[in-house]
N, C-alpha and C positions, 0 to 999 in steps of 0.2 A: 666643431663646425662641420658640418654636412660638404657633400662633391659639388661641388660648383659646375652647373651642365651648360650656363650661359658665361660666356666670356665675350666681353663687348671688344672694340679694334679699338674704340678710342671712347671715351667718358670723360667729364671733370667731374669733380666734387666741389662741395660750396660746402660752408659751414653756416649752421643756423646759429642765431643767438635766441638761446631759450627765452629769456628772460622776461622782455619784451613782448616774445611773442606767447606769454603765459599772460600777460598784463594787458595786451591786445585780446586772447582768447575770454578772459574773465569779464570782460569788459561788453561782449557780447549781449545784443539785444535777446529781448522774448520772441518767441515765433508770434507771429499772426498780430504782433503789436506795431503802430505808426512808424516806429522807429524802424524795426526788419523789413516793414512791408518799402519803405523808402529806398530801403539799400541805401544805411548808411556808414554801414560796417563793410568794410571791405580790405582784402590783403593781396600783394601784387606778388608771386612766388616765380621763380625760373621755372622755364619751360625744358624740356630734353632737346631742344632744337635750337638753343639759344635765346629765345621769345622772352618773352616776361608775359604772364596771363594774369588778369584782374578776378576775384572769385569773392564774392558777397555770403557773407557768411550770420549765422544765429544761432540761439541756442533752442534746441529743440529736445524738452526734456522726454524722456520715456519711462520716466519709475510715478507713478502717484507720489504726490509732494509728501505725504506722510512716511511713506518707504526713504525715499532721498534724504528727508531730515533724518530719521533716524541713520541711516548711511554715514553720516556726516558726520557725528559725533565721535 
């Protein structure tokens, strides 16, 4: 591990549950389709100020679907 040059006075931690939120991520519309454009996908995550913020989310591929298939295998 590297020097630590930022030291907060006070933080909490939160634990994520992967699981879910792999099963939430997968589950992700196409870009530019009814569904993303709707913002129906969405996840509510802690803020650093105690907040909750709401954030809509898609999947927005970037490889040509012939690259990504072959990736996948």
């Amino acid at each position: 591990m590297g020097e630590r040059y930022i030291i907060p006075d006070s933080y909490r931690t939160i634990k994520l549950n992967v699981d879910p939120l792999r099963s939430l991520l997968n589950s992700a519309p196409i870009e530019f389709t009814l569904e993303a454009i709707e913002g129906r996908s969405e996840i509510i995550l802690p803020m650093p100020d105690g907040t909750f913020h709401s954030f809509k989310f898609w999947e927005s591929s970037t490889m040509e679907p012939e690259l990504q298939a072959s990736s996948l295998r």
